[in-house]
C-alpha positions in Angstrom: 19.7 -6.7 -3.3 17.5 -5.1 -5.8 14.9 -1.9 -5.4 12.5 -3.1 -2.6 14.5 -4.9 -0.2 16.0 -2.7 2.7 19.4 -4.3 4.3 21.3 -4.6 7.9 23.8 -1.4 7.2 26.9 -3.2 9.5 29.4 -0.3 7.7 26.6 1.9 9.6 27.0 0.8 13.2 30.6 -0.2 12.7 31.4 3.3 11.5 29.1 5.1 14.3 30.9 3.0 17.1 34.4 3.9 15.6 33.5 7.9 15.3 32.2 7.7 19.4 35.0 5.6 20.6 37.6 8.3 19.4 38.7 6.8 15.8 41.4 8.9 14.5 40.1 9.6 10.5 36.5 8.7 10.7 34.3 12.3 9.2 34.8 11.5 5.9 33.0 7.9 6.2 30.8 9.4 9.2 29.4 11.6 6.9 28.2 9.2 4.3 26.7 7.1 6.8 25.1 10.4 8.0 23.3 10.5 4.7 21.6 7.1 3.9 24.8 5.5 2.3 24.8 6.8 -1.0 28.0 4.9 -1.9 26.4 1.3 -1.0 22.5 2.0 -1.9 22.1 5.1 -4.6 22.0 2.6 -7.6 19.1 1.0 -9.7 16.4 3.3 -8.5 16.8 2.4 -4.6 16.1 4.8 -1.9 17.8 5.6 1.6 15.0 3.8 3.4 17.1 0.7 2.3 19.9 1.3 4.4 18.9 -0.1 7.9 21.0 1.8 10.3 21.7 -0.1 13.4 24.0 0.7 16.6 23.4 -3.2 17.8 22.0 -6.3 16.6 20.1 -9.6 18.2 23.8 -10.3 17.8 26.9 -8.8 19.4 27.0 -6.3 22.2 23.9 -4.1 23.1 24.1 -0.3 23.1 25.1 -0.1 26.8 28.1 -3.2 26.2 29.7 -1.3 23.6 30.2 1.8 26.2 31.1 -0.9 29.5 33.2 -3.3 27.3 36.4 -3.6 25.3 36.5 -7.3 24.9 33.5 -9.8 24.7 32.9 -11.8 27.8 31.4 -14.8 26.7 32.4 -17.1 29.4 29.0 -18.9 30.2 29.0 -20.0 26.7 31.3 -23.1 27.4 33.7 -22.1 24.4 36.6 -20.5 25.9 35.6 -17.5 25.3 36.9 -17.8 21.6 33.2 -17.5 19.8 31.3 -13.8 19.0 33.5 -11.1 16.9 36.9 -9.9 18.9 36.3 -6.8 17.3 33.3 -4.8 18.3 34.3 -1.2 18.4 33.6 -0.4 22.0 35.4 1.8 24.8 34.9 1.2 28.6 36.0 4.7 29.4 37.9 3.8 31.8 36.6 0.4 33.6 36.1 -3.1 32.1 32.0 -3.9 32.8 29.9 -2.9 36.0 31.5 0.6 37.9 30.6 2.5 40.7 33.0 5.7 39.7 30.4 9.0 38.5 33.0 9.7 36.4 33.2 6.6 33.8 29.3 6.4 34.3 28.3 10.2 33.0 30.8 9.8 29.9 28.7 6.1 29.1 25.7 7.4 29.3 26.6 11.1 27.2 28.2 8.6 24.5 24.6 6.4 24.3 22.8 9.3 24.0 25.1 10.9 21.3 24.8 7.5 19.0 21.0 7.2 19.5 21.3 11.1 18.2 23.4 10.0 15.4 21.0 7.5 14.9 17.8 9.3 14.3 19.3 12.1 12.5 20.7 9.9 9.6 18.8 9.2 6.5 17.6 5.5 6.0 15.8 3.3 8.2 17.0 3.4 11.9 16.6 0.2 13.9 16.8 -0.5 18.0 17.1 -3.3 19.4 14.4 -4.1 22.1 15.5 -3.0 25.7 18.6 -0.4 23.8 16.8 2.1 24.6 16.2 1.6 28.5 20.5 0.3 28.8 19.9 -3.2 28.6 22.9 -5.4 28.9 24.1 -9.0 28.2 27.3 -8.7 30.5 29.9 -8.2 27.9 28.4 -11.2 26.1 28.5 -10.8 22.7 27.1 -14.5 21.6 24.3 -14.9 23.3 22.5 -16.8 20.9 22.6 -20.2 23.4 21.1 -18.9 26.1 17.6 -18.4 27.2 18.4 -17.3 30.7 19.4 -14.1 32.5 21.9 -13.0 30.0 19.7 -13.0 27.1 16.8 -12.0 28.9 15.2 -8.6 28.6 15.4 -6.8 32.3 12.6 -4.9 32.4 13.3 -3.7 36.1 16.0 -1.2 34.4 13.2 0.1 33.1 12.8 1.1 36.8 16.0 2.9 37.3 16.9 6.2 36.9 19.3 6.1 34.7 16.7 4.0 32.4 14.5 6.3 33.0 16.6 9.0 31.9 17.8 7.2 28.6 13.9 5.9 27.6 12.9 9.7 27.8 15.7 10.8 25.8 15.4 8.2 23.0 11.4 9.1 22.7 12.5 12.7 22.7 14.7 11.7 19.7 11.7 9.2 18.1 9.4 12.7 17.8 12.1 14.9 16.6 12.6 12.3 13.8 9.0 12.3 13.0 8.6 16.4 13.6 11.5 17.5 11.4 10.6 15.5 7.8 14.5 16.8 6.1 15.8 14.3 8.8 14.2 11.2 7.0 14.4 12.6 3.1 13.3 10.0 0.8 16.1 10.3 -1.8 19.6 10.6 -1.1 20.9 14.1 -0.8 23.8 16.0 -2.5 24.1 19.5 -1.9 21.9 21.0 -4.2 20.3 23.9 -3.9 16.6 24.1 -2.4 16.0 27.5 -3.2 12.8 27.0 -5.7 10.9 30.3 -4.5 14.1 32.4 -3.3 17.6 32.3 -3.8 19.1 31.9 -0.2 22.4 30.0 -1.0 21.5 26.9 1.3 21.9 23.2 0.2 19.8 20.3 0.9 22.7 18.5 2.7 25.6 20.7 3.6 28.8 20.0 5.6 31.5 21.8 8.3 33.9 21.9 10.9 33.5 23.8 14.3 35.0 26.8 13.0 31.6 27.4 10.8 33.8 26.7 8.2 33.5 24.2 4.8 36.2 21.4 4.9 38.7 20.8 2.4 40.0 17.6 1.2 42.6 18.1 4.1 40.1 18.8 6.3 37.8 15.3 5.6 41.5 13.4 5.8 42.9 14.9 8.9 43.2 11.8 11.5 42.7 14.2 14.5 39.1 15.7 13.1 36.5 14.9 16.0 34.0 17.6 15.2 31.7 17.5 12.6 28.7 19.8 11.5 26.0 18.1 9.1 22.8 20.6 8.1 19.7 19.5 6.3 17.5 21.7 4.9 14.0 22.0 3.0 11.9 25.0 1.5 8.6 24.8 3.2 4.9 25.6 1.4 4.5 28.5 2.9 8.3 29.8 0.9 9.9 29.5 4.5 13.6 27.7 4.4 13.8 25.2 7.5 16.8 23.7 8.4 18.2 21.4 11.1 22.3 20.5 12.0 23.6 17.9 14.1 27.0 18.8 15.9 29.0 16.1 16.3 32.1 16.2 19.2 33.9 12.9 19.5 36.6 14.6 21.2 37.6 14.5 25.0 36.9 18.5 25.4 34.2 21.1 25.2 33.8 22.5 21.5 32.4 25.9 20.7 31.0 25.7 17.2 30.4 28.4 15.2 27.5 28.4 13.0 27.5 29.2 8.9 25.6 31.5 7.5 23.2 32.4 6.7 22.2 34.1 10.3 19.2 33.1 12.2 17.6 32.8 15.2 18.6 28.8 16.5 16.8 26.8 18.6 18.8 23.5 20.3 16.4 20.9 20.2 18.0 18.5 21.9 21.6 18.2 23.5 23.1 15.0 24.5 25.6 15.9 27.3 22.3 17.8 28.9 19.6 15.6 28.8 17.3 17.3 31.0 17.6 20.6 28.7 14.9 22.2 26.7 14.7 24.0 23.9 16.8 27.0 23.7 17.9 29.9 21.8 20.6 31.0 20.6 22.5 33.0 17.8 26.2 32.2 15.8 27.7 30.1 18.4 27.0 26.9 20.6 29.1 25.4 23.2 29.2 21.5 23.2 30.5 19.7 25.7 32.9 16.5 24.9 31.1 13.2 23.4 28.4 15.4 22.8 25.7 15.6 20.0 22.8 18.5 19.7 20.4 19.1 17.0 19.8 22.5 16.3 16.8 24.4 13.8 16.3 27.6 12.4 14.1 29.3 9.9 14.1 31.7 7.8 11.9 33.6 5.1 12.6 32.2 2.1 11.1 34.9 0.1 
């Protein structure tokens, strides 16, 4: 499409639900997703804001499907269950659909909250689907276009729940720190270059590193076992001031302790997704994050 239109971004959500699920190989293409899609939308003067990133769509699964199911489940829709994608990117952890074990529940709901985390920290235009945000589900159906009955149906009473509860707070959390933090929606696409304009303090606009703190090589981007991932964004602020926030990314099935590049600062985690219910807090060179997790973390420093 030419400059003006923005576009569904299904490289986006495919990408995001391949990186969660455990995907051998996925940082390299993670990371342009991260930053608005340069390889599909920096051309004839178009901007991130035309990459519509999307976890879930009016069609397919929902947010909380693509952590209960592995295959689609479209049995009500009189077709032999042989209509909607087969292929949807998705991981039970551990049970096919509705669960009573803790266990398979915690790591579903950690796993939402890191994508909607992914979500809002990535430049373009990030979409929801009405009800994502409070766990709505269609069942495993991934069709549901011929239906106008409970499957389709938005269930309002999650809403009601705990756990919905739990998930609606978190995304709103996520909405603010989107709209508080302007180097996490940029307008133009980002490349590494240097933001010092008042003060030469070595820091990119969009820089990238493992969990060792630690810039990766070639080998590094290609290595099928990389589950870790550390994207900062950074601008210099009016008052000279450099302000920068990182999203830590751990896809893999154990606790991480990353290790923060220079240059030191005093961080602040903004938001974690394996603790919810966690404030803001401080710390120095080196986080802990706990598996399937995602935190946003910002410093600043005097840019002078």
């Amino acid at each position: 499409f030419p400059p003006g239109f923005a576009e569904w971004n299904d490289k986006y959500r495919d990408t995001v639900r391949k990186f969660w699920r455990g995907d051998p190989s996925q940082r390299g293409d993670l990371a342009a997703r991260l930053s608005g899609s340069g390889d599909l939308f920096d051309r004839r003067a178009r901007r991130p804001w035309a990459s519509v990133n999307l976890l879930a769509a009016h069609d397919g699964f929902t947010l909380a499907d693509t952590v209960a199911y592995e295959e689609r489940h479209n049995e009500a829709n009189k077709e032999d269950n042989k209509d909607g994608h087969s292929e949807n990117y998705s991981r039970n952890w551990g049970a096919e659909g509705e669960t009573d074990d803790a266990g398979i529940l915690a790591t579903r709901a950690t796993v939402q909250r890191s994508m909607l985390t992914t979500l809002f920290a990535s430049l373009g235009t990030p979409m929801l689907v009405a009800g994502d945000e409070f766990g709505r589900s269609q069942g495993g159906n991934n069709n549901a276009y011929c239906h106008d009955d409970a499957i389709s149906w938005l269930d309002w009473s999650k809403m009601d729940t705990d756990e919905g509860k739990s998930l609606f707070a978190f995304t709103a959390r996520l909405t603010e720190l989107r709209r508080q933090y302007p180097m996490l929606r940029a307008p133009s696409f980002l490349y590494g270059d240097d933001i010092g304009t008042k003060s030469d303090v070595g820091v990119g606009d969009i820089e990238w590193w493992d969990e060792r703190g630690e810039q990766l090589s070639g080998d590094d981007w290609n290595n099928p076992e990389g589950r870790a991932l550390l994207m900062r964004r950074a601008i210099t602020l009016d008052s000279g001031e450099v302000e920068a926030v990182s999203l830590l990314l751990n896809a893999s099935d154990d606790a991480i302790s990353f290790h923060m590049p220079p240059p030191h600062a005093d961080r602040v985690v903004l938001i974690d997704s394996t603790k919810p219910d966690q404030g803001e807090i401080a710390f120095e060179d080196d986080y802990e994050l706990a598996a399937h997790g995602a935190a946003l973390v910002r410093w600043r420093i005097n840019g002078e």
